[in-house]
C-alpha positions as CSV (number, residue, x, y, z in Angstrom):
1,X,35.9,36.4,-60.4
2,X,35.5,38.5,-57.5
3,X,37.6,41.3,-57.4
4,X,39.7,43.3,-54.7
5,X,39.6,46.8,-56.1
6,X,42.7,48.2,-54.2
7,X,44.7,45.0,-55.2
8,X,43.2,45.8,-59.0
9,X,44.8,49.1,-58.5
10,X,47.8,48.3,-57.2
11,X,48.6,46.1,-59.6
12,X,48.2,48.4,-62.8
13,X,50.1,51.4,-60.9
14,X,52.9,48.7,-61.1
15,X,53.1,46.6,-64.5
16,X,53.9,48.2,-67.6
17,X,51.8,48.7,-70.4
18,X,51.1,49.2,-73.9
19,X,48.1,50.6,-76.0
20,X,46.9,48.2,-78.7
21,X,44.2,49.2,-80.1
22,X,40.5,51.1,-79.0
23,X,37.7,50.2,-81.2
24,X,33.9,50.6,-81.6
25,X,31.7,47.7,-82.6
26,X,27.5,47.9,-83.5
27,X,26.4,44.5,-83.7
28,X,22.7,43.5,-85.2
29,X,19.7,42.0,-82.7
30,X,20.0,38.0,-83.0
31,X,23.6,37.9,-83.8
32,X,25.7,35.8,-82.1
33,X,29.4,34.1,-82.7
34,X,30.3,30.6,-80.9
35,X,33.3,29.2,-80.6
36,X,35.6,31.7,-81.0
37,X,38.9,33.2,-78.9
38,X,39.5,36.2,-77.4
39,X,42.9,38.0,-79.3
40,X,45.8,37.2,-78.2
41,X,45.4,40.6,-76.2
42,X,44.3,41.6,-72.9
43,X,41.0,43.6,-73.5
44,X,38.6,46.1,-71.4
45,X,34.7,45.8,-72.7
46,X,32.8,48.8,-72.2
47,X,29.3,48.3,-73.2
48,X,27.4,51.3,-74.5
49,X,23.9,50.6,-76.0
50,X,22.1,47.4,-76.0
51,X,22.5,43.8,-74.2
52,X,24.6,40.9,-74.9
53,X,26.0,38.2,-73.2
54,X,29.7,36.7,-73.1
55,X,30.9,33.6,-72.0
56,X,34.6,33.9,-71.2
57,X,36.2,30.5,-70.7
58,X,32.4,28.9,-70.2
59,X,31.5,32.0,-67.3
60,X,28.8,34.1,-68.8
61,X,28.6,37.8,-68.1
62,X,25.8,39.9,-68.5
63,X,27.0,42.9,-70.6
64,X,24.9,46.1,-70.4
65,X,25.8,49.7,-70.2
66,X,26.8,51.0,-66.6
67,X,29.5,47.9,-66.1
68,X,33.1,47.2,-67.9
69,X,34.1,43.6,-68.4
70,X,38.0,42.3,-68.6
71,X,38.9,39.5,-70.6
72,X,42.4,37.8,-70.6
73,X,44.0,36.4,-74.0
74,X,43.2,33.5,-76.4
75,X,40.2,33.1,-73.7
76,X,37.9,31.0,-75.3
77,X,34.6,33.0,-76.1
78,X,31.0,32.8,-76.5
79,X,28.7,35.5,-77.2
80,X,25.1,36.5,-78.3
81,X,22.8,40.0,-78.8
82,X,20.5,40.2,-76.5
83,X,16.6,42.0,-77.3
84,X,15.7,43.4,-80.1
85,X,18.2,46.5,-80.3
86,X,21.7,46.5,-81.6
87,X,24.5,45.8,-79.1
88,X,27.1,48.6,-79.4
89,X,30.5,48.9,-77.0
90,X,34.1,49.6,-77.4
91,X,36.7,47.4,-76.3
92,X,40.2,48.6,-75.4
93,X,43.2,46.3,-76.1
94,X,46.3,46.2,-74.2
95,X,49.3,44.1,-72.7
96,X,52.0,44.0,-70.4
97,X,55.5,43.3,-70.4
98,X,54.6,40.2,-68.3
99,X,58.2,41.1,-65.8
100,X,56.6,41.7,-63.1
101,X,57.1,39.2,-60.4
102,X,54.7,39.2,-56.9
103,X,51.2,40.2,-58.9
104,X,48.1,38.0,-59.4
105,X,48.1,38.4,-63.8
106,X,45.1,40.7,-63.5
107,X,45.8,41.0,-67.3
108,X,44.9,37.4,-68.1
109,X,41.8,37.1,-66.0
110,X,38.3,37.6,-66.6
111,X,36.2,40.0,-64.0
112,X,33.2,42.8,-64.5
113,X,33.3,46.2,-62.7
114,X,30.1,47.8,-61.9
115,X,30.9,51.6,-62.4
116,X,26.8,53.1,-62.7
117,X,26.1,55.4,-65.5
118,X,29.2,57.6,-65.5
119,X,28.9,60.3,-68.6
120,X,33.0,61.0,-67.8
121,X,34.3,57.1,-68.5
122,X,32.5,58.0,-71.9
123,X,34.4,60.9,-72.8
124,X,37.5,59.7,-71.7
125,X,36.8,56.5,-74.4
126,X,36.2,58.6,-77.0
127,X,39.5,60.7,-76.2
128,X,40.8,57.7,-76.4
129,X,39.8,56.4,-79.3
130,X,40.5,59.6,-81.1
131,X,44.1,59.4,-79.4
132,X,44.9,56.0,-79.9
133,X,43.8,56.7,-84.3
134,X,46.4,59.5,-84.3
135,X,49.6,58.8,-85.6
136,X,52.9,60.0,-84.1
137,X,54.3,60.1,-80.6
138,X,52.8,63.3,-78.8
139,X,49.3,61.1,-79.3
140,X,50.9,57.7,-78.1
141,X,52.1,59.4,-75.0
142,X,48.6,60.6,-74.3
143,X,46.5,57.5,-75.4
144,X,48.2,56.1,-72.2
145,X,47.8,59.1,-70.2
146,X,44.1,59.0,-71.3
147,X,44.1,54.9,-70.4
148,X,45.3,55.4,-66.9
149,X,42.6,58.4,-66.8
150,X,40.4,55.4,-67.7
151,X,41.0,52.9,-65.5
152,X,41.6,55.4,-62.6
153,X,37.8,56.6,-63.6
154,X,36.6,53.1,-63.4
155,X,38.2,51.5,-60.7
156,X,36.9,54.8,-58.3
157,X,33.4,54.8,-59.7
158,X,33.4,50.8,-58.8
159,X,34.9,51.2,-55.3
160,X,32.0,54.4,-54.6
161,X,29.7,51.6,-55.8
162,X,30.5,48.9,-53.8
163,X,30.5,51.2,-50.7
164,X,26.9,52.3,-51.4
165,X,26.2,49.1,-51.4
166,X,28.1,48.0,-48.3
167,X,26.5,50.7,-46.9
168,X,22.5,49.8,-47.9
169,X,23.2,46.1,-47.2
170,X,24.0,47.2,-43.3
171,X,21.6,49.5,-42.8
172,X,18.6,46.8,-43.9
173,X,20.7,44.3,-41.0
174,X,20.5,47.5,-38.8
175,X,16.7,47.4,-39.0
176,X,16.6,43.9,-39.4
177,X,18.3,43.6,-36.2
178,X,15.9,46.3,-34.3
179,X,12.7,44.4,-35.5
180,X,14.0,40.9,-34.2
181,X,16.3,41.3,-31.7
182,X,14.2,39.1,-29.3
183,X,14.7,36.4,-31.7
184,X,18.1,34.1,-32.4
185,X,20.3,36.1,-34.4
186,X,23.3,34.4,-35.9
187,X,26.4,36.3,-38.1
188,X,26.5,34.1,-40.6
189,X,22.4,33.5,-40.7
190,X,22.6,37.3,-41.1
191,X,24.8,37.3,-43.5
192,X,23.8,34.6,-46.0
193,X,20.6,37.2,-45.8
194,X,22.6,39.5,-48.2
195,X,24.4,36.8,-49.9
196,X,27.2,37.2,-48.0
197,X,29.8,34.8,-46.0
198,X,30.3,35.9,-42.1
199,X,33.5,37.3,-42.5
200,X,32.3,40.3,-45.1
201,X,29.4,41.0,-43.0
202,X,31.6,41.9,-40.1
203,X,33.8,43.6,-42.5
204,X,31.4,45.8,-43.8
205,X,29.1,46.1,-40.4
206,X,32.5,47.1,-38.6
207,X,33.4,49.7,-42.0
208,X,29.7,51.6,-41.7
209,X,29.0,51.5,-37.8
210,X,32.1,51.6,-36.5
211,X,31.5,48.2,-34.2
212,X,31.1,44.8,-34.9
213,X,27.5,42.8,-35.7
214,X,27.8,41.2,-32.3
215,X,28.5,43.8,-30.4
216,X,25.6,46.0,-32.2
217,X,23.3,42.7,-31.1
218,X,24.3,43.1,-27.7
219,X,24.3,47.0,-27.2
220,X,20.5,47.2,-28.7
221,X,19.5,44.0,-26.5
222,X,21.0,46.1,-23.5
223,X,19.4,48.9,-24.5
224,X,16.0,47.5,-24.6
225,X,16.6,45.3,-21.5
226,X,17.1,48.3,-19.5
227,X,13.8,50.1,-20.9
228,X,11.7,47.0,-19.7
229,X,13.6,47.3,-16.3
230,X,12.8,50.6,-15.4
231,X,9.5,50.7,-17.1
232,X,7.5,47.4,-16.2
233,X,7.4,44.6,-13.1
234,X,8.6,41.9,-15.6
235,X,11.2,39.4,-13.7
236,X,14.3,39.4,-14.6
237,X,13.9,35.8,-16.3
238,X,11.0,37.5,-18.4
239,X,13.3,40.3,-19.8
240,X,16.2,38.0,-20.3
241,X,13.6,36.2,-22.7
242,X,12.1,39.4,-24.0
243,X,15.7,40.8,-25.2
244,X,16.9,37.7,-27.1
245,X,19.0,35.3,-24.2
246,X,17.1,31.8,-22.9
247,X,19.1,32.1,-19.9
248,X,18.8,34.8,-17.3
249,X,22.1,33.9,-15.6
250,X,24.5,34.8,-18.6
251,X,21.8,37.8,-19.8
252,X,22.8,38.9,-16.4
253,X,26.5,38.4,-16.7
254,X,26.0,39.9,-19.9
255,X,24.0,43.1,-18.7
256,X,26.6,43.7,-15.8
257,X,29.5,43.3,-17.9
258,X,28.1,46.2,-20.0
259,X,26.6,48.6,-17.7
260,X,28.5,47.7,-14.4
261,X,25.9,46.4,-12.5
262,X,23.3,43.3,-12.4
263,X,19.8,43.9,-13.3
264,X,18.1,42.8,-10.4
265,X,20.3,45.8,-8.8
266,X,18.9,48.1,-11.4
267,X,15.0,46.6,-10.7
268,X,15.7,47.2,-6.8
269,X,17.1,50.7,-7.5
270,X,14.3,51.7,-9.8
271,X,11.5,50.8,-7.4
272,X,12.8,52.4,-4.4
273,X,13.5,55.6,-6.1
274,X,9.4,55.1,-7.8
275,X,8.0,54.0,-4.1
């Protein structure tokens, strides 16, 4: 499931919620356990040493250290060690008062987080755990202090993720764009480069650039289409073709509408001022 990260967060700033349990697992190389169902409990996975592999409700995740899987309850479950090393990981449990009205049930769905290698999620577990083992009500107060401290750790790693991501992924299409801009260039042949539909392409181009793919097309073709205008006797029709656009009547539409005058004018201009 792919998840909005400001919707995720939303959502538990708003439902109530209650502690179950925090616990700590080390499970053997080879092991694996078919057939089974998640408790009746929704439940955060964090892994922490090792490989394994889950299938909740038949969708296998890939669980290894640096990501945080969410399983909803009675899901049904699937799972395996992966390698040769033991697969070790604490899971915490939790549920909600299920009142809340206007909210997709994050709680009973199943999505991973890629947080990175994050030393602080790791001590706020072990808090946790440590917390959540304590009887009495000073440490039930702050087992879901340290929860919240949890998920608010989480959720920000994963959104600083994503936007490093966001950010690489435009920058190859910057370059991409640069090296074959004299070529057909298509959004959603650009995007399905990154393995991504047209509409988060624009999304994140426009986040990271500040403009849209198109208009970044256009801008660099202009760019270069005036270089070639003051710098070489090519034709007008020969640049048109050089920059990217089969026909010189809308390259020259195109070029006036963006620098405020035709082409040909700029050619004429640039020869008088050189003769």
């Amino acid at each position: 499931m792919n998840v909005d990260i400001n919707e995720l967060a939303h959502y538990y700033a708003k439902v109530n919620i209650d502690i179950i349990d925090v616990g700590r697992a080390v499970i053997p190389p080879g092991k694996s356990c078919f057939g089974v169902r998640t408790p009746p409990f929704s439940g955060l996975v964090f892994p922490m040493r090792g490989r394994a592999r889950m299938f909740f409700n038949g969708v296998p995740y890939e669980m290894q250290y640096g990501k945080v899987f969410h399983a909803g309850p009675n899901m049904s479950l699937d799972k395996e060690v992966l390698g040769n090393s033991e697969w070790d990981f604490m899971v915490v449990h939790y549920q909600t008062d299920g009142k809340d009205q206007g909210f997709y049930p994050y709680d009973l769905a199943h999505f991973q987080l890629e947080t990175g290698h994050n030393t602080r999620i790791n001590d706020l577990l072990h808090q946790l755990h440590c917390s959540c083992t304590t009887p009495g009500s000073l440490p039930g107060l702050r087992t879901k202090s340290l929860f919240f401290c949890v998920l608010d750790e989480i959720l920000t790693s994963a959104a600083n993720r994503r936007n490093e991501s966001g950010r690489e992924i435009v920058e190859q299409a910057m370059s991409y764009i640069t090296g074959h801009y004299m070529e057909p260039l298509t959004i959603p042949k650009l995007a399905a480069q990154y393995g991504l539909n047209s509409k988060q392409f624009a999304y994140l181009f426009q986040k990271h650039t500040g403009m849209g793919p198109n208009d970044y097309i256009i801008e660099h073709r202009v760019r270069r289409a005036k270089e070639l205008l003051c710098t070489t006797a090519c034709s007008v029709t020969e640049i048109s073709a050089c920059v990217g656009y089969a026909d010189p009547y809308y390259f020259s539409k195109l070029f006036k509408k963006r620098t405020g005058f035709c082409p040909s004018t700029l050619q004429s201009y640039v020869e008088k001022s050189t003769g």
